[in-house]
N, C-alpha and C positions, 0 to 999 in steps of 0.2 A: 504493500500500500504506500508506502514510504519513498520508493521507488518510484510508482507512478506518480505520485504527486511531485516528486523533484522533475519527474521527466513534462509535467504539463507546465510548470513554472519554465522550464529552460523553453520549451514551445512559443508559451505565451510572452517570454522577452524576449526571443525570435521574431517572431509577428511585430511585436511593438517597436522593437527595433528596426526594422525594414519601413515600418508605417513613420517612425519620429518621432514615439512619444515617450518613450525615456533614453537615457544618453545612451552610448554604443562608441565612444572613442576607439578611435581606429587603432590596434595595437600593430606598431611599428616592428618590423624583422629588421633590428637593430644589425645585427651581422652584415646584411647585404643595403643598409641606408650607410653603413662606414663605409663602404664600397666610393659612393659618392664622393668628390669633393664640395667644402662648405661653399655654401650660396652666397653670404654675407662674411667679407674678412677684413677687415680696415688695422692699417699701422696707426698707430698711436700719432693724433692730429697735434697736439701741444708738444711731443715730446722733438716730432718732424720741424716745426713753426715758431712755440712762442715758447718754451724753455729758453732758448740763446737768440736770440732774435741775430743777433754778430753775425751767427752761420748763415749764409744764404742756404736758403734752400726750398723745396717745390713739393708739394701735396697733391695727386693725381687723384680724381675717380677714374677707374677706368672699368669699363665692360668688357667682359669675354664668354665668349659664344663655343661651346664644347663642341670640335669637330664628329661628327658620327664614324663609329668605327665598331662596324659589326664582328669583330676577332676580341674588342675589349669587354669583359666580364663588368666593369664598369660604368660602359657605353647604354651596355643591356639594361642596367638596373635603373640606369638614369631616362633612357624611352619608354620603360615599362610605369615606373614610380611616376610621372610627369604625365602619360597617358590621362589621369585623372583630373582635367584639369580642374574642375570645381571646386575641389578640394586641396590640392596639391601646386604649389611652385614648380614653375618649368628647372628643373636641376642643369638645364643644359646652360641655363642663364646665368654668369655669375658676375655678383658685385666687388671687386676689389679697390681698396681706398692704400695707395700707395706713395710710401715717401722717397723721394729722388734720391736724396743718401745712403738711404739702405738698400736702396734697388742697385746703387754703384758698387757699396761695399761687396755685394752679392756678388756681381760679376766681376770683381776683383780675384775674389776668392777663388771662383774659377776657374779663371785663368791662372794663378797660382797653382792650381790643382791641376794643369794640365792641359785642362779643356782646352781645343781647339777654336780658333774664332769661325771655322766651318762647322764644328759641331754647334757652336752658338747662333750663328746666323742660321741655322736649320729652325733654330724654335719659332722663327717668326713663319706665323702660317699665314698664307693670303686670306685675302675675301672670299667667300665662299657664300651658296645660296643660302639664304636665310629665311625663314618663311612666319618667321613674329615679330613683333616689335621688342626690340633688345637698348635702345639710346633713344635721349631725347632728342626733339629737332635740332638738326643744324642751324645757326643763329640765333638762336635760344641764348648763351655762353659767350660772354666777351673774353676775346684771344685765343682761344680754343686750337684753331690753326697754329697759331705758332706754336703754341705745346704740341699739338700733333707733331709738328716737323720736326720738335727739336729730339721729345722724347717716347714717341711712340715704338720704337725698337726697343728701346732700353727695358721699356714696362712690358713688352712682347716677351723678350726673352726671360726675364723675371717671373712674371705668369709660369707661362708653357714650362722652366724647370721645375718648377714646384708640380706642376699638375704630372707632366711626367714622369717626374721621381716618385711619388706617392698614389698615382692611378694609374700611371701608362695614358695617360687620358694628354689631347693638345686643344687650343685653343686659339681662331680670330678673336685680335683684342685691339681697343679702339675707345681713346682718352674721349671722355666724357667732356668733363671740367677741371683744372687746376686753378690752386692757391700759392700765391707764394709768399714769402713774408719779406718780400723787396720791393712788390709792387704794389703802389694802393691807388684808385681812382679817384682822379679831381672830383671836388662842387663843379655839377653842371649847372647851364641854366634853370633848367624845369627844378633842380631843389632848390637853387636860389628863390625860384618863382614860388614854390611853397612855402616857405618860410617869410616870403611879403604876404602873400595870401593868410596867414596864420597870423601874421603881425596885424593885419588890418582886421582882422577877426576879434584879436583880443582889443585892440583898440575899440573896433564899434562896439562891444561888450564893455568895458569899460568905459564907455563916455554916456553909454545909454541908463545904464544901472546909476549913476551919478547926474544925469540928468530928471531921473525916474525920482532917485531922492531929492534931490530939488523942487520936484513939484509935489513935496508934500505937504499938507494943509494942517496935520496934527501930530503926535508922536507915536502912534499906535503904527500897527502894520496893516490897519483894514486898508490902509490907500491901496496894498500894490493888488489887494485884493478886487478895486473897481477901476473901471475902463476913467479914461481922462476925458476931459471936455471936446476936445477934437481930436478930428483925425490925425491929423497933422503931429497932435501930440503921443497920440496910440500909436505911431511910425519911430517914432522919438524912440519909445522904450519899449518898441516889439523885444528888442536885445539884455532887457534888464533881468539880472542874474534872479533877486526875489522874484519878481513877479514870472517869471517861466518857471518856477519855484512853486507857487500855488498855483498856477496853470495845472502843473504837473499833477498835485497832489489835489486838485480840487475833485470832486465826484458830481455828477449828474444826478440833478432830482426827478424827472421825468421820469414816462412809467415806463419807456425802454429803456432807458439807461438800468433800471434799479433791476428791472428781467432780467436785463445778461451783464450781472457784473461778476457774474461767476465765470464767464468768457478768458476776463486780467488774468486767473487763475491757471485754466486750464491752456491760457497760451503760453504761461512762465513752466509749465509743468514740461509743455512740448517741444521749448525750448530748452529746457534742462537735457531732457532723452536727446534731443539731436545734438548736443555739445559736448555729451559723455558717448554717443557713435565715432564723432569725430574724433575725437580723443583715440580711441581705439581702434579706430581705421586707421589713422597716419599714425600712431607709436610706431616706430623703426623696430621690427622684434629682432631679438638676440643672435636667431639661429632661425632656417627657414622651418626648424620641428615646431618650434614655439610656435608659428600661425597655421601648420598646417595641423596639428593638433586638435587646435581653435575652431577649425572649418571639421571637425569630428564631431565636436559637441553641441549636443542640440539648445546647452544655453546662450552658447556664443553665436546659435543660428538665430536669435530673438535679436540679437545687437543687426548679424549680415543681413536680414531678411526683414529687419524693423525697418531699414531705408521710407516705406511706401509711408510710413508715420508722418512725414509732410504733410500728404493729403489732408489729415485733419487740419492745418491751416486754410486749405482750400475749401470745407467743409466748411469752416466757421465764415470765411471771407464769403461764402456764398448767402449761408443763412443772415448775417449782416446785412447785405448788400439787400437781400428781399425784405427783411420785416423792418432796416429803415426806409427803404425809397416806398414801400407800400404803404407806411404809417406816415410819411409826409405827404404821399401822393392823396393821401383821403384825407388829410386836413385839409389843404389846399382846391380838394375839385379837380385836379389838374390827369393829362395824360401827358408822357413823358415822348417827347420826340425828338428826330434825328439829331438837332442841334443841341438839346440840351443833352444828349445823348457825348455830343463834342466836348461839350462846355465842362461838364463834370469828370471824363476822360484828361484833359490839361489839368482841370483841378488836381484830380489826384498823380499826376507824372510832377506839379508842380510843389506840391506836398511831399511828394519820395524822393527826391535827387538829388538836392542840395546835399545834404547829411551822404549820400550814397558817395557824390560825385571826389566829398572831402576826403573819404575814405579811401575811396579809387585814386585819387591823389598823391595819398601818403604813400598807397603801395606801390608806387609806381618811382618814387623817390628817396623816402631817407627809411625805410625798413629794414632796406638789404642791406644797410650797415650798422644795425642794432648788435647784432652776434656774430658768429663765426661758427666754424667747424667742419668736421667733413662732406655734412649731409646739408648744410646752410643756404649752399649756391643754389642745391635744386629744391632748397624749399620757397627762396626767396625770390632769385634772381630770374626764376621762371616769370614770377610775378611780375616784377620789374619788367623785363621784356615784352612782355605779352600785353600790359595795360597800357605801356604808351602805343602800342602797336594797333591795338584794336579798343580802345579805349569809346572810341565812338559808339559801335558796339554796344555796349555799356549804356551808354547815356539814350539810346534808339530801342531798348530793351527787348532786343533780338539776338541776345549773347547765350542761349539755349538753341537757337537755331545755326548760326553762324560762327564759325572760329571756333569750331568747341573742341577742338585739340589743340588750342593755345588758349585758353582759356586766362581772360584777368578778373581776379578776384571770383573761384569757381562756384562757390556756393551760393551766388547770384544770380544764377541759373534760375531758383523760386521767384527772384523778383522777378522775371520776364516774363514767365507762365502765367504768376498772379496778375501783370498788368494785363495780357491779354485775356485771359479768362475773367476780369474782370469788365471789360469792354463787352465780350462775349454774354457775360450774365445783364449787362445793363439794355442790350438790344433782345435780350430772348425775355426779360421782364417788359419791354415796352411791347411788345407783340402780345405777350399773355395777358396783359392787363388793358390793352385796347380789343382783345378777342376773348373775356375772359368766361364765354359761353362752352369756347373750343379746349382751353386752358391744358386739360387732362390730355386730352388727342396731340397738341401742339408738344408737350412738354414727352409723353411716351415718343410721339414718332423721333424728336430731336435724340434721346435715352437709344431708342434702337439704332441708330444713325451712327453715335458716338460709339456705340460698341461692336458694330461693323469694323468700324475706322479699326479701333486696336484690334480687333481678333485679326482682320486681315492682313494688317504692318505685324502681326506674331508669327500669322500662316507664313504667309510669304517670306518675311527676312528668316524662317528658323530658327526665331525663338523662342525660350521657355515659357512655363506657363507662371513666373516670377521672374523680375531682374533681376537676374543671378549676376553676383559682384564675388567673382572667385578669389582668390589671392595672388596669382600672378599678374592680373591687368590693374590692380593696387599698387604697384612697385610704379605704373605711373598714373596713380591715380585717377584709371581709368578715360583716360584722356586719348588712350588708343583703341579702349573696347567698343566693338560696335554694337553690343546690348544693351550698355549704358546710354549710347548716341540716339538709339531706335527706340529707348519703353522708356527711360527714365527721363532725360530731359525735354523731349517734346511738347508744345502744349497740347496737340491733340490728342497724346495719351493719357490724360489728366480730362480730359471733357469729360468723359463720361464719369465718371467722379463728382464734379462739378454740376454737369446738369442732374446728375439723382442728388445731390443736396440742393438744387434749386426747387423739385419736386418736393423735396420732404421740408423746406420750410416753406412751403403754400402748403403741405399739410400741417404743419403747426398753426399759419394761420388758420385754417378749415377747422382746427379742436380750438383754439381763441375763441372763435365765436361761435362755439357749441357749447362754451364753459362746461368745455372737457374734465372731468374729475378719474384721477387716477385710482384703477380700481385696487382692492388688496393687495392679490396677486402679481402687482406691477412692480411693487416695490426688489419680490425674489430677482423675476425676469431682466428690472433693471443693475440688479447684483451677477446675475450670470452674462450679461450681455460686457459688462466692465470684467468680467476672467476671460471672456470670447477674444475680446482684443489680443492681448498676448498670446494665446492660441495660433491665430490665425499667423503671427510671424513666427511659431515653433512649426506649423504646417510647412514652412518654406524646406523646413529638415530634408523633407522627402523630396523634394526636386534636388535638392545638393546633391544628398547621398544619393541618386541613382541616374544614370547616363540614360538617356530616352534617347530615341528616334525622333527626326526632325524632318519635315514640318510634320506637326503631330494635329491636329481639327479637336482634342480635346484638351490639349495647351494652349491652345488659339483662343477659347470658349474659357476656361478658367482663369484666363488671363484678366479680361474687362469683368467676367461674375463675380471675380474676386473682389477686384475696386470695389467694385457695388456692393455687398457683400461689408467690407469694411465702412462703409459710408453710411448705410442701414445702420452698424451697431452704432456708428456715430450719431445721431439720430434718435434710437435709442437712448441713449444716454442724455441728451438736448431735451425731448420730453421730461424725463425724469427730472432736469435744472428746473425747466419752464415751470413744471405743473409740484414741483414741489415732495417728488418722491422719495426723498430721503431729507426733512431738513435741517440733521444735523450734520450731513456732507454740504449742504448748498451754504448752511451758516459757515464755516467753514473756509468756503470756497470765495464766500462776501468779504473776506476779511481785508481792509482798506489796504493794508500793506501789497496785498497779491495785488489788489489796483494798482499802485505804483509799477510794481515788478513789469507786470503786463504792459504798462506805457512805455517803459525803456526796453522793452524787448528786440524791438525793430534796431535799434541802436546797438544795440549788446549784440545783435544777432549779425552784422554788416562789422564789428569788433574781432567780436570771438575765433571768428577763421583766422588769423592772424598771429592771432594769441595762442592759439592752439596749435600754430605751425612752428610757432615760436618756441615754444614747449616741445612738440617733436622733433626739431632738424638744429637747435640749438644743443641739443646732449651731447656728451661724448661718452653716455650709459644709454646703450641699447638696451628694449623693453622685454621684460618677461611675459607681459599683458596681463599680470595676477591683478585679481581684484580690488584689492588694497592701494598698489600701482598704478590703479586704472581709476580709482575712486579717487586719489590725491592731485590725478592732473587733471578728472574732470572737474573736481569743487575747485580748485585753483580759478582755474580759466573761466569757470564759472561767474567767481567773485569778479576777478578782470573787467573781465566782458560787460559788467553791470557798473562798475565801476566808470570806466570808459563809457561806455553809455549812456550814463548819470550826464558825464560832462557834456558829451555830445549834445542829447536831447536839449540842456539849458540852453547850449550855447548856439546851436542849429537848427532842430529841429523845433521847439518849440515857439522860435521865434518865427519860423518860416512858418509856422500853421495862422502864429495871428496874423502875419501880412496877408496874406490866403485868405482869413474872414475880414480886413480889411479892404482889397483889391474888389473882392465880389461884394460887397456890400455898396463899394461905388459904384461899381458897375452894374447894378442892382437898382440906383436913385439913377443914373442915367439912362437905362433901359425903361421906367416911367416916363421921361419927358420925353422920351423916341416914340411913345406908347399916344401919347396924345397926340403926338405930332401923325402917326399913322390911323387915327382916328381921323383926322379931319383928311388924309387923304383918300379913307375908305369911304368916307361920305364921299370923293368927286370919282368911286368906282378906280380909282388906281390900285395896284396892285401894294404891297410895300411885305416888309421881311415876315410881319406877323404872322401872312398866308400859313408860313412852313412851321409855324409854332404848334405849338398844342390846345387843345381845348379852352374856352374860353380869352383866347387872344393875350393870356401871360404870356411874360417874355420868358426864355431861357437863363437869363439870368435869375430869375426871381425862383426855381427850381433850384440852381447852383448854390444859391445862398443855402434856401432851405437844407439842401443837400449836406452840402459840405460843412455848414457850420455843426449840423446834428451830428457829424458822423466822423469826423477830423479826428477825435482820438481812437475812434471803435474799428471802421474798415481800413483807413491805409496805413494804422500799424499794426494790422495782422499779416504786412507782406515780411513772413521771416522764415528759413530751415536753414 
């Protein structure tokens, strides 16, 4: 009896292991992975560099690409072990970080020892076909070439003995980047030009904040808390450090504001997850065991396969976007059209950029010389290069579609998707609310549409039925993988996401005005639908762990049901907030601080990649990725990120929101006197701009205001992952 029942246990973690739902670490044949040589091997960066600064000398990365030799025992074990790629680093790929002195001493020695300069000149192996991405772009690396010409045989021959002597194994090898501790790069222009830009930044902050207290009428602090007498003067101290201070910290008394203030919460929470991912994608590991380990475990598959956890920004920016334009649109009487359609669109590009652009800025100029090290160049100077390159890009917010293997500032890829699915949700709400008979019909056929769109770009390109983000297209940060290019960064594969959270809040509205009461049983349902979420990215388990045929028509189909799928529980959970299903979670979730948190998000969040990269390519301790490890660089960067954001927002962001309800508020009084003036031209039957308005012959401006000013701190700083 004793016997069968060990034999159903071993069955049933059989099953469950193959299915993902408890761990199965892949047990290494240690014997034949020694076979290998290491993936990752760097000489000591300080002791090459800045020990004796007097010695000249040069710090290489250099790449090398294992030639194939089917007679090598080692050869075998390295095609076979790599075969997996989902799991597994290509072994044929190796990183060496080498110092010029000891690569000299080396072949000193050998030649002391006899070796021929024919046996030497043997180790360099030509070019040969290549069939992965192995180096970053060419131009990428200032001086790169002359380090090729001076020492790429040197680091050849250094390589290839070692891999010879210890595998029989050779190797194409091919300088990445060098340091050297003799050369350092001037003050260009463009950092000259930042640091005037910064200067004038802290100036207008400081003259506005001092002009701000000058206009004070008592000693209290309610001044910076009311608007001044004029305009004129509200321009004055848009930049006053208090009063963006209680900007910041003030709350909405309306009755949508007080509905989703639990929103601040649950986006500090979702930025918290996406900055402990980062954290643990870009850690440099030790050894390529330590990540391929990682890609075994099905808790480490909740981190790989959590990626899609964005979407709930998209969720929220969608629900946002519907129950304010719907709750201003029925104060007002109004239907929303093409222009104000415009008008609100610049509003919010004009709301996002500034703070964006500042950032884009700095990466582009004095970052790359914050730190050092071996891994520094290609953390930073990518950045560098690529931002002034395509910086445009950037500011056109089509840098998810365009340059996305040079990518500046990568994790801005969400802000481009959210500004156009955000255009996208504003004309699919102007349709539904001038047809709102059709509403159901319009909003399904659009749902089936958007899920055509992915399943077919899944069928077709071959891929999985999740973007799978294996461990070898990580070494460049997925900048080469084309399943990252196809499901992840597209807007179009985010629609259908987007249009089922535009459907499910015109169902909140529809239980609004049912004075929907949530029944008993809603409360469990809303407790199982909050375990479902982490579920669904421990499901990614079973695509990792198992090689499928491609195209596959039930990966195509899983692929978009799944978004939906996660968008439902999302949804779920928004009921539960709305209608009060738990509320000693919602009081909780109200608590004025998370308010704060949630405003500086968007700031912290455009920070944190930086800081995070800072924290990975600044070390010269490669990562274990242990918990502890993993837990002290994300609270770090964390704190950072909020910190830097803190400043930001006062000093950018917040001011750039009140000129925004400034600017439209005039243009608001001037769009009435246009209003009269096209009144009397409609009495002599002329045509005039109001034709293309909306209902009742309001202008587009008088939407804008409504708009923008209700919504300035809720929708466009939910643009953040």
């Amino acid at each position: 009896m004793v016997s069968i029942m060990k034999l159903l246990i071993v069955l049933v973690c059989s099953v469950l292991c193959c299915t993902g739902w408890v761990q199965c670490a892949e047990e290494f044949n240690m014997t034949q992975y020694r076979l290998m040589p290491r993936v990752f091997h760097f000489d000591d960066y300080d002791e090459c560099l800045r020990d004796d600064p007097s010695v000249p000398d040069v710090y290489c990365m250099v790449k090398a690409v294992v030639q194939p030799n089917a007679s090598s025992p080692a050869w075998n074990v390295i095609a076979d072990f790599s075969s997996n790629w989902k799991q597994h680093v290509n072994h044929a790929h190796l990183d060496r970080g080498l110092c010029l002195s000891s690569c000299i001493r080396l072949l000193d020695e050998l030649e002391r020892a006899n070796v021929t300069q024919q046996e030497l000149q043997s180790l360099i192996v030509p070019k040969f076909q290549i069939d992965f991405p192995y180096i970053i772009k060419n131009g990428t690396f200032r001086d790169v070439d002359t380090y090729r010409r001076n020492y790429s045989e040197l680091f050849a021959k250094c390589i290839n003995y070692e891999l010879q002597q210890k595998h029989g194994l050779r190797a194409y090898t091919e300088i990445e980047y060098c340091d050297s501790n003799r050369e350092s790069y001037p003050i260009d222009n463009l950092e000259i030009a930042f640091l005037v830009v910064l200067a004038m930044l802290l100036l207008v902050v400081f003259s506005s904040s001092w002009y701000d207290h000058r206009c004070k009428q008592d000693h209290g602090l309610d001044h910076y808390r009311k608007e001044l007498s004029s305009k004129a003067a509200m321009v004055m101290v848009s930049f006053s450090i208090i009063r963006n201070w209680y900007r910041l910290t003030s709350r909405g008394d309306d009755s949508l504001s007080r509905s989703i203030r639990y929103i601040h919460a649950v986006r500090f929470m979702i930025f918290m997850m996406i900055n402990m991912g980062h954290n643990i994608l870009y850690a440099q590991p030790r050894t390529a065991m330590t990540i391929e380990r990682k890609f075994s475990e099905v808790d480490s598959m909740i981190v790989a396969n959590g990626s899609h956890i964005v979407t709930t920004f998209f969720v929220i920016s969608a629900l946002m976007l519907v129950l304010s334009l719907v709750t201003k649109l029925e104060q007002t009487g109004r239907k929303i059209g093409f222009l104000e359609i415009i008008m609100i669109s610049i509003a919010r590009y004009v709301r996002l950029t500034p703070v964006y652009a500042f950032i884009m800025f700095l990466e582009a100029t004095w970052l790359v010389r914050y730190l050092d090290g071996p891994l520094w160049r290609k953390g930073f100077e990518t950045g560098r290069t690529y931002c002034r390159k395509h910086w445009w890009v950037n500011l056109l917010y089509i840098n998810n579609y365009y340059a996305t293997d040079e990518p500046c500032m990568q994790h801005t890829w969400y802000l481009a998707a959210d500004f156009h699915m955000f255009v996208y949700g504003l004309v699919v709400c102007a349709v539904v609310l001038r047809f709102p008979k059709y509403r159901t019909y319009i909003l399904s056929f659009l749902l089936l549409v958007c899920t055509m769109v992915a399943a077919v770009v899944v069928y077709v390109n071959e891929y999985e039925a999740v973007t799978v983000l294996p461990p070898e297209p990580l070494r460049f940060f997925y900048w080469y993988w084309d399943m990252y290019h196809g499901t992840y960064l597209p807007t179009h594969m985010y629609l259908v996401n987007y249009t089922a959270a535009i459907m499910g809040s015109f169902y909140m509205l529809h239980l609004q005005s049912k004075n929907f009461k949530t029944p008993k049983m809603f409360s469990l349902l809303w407790l199982l639908g909050v375990l479902a979420i982490p579920g669904t990215f421990v499901a990614g388990y079973f695509i990792y762990s198992n090689l499928f045929d491609t195209p596959s028509v039930w990966m195509a189909l899983v692929f978009p049901l799944g978004r939906i799928f996660y968008t439902a529980l999302m949804f779920l959970l928004t009921i539960g907030f709305i209608f009060r299903a738990s509320k000693p979670v919602l009081r909780l979730l109200n608590i004025h601080f998370f308010g704060i948190l949630g405003r500086l998000t968007y700031c912290a969040y455009l920070c944190h990649f930086f800081i995070t990269r800072a924290t990975s390519f600044g070390t010269r301790r490669l990562a274990n990725l242990g918990v502890f490890e993993m837990n002290t660089s994300s609270w770090s960067t964390l704190v950072m990120s909020y910190v830097f954001g803190w400043m930001l927002c006062l000093m950018l962001e917040s001011p750039f929101i009140a000129l925004q309800k400034i600017l439209f508020e005039s243009l608001h009084r001037n769009s009435r006197s246009n209003n009269a003036e096209s009144n009397q031209h409609l009495q002599e039957n002329v045509p005039t701009p109001s034709t293309f308005l909306g209902a009742n012959g309001k202008s587009a401006k008088d939407d804008v205001e409504s708009y923008t000013n209700s919504t300035a701190q809720q929708t466009a700083a939910l643009s953040v992952h």
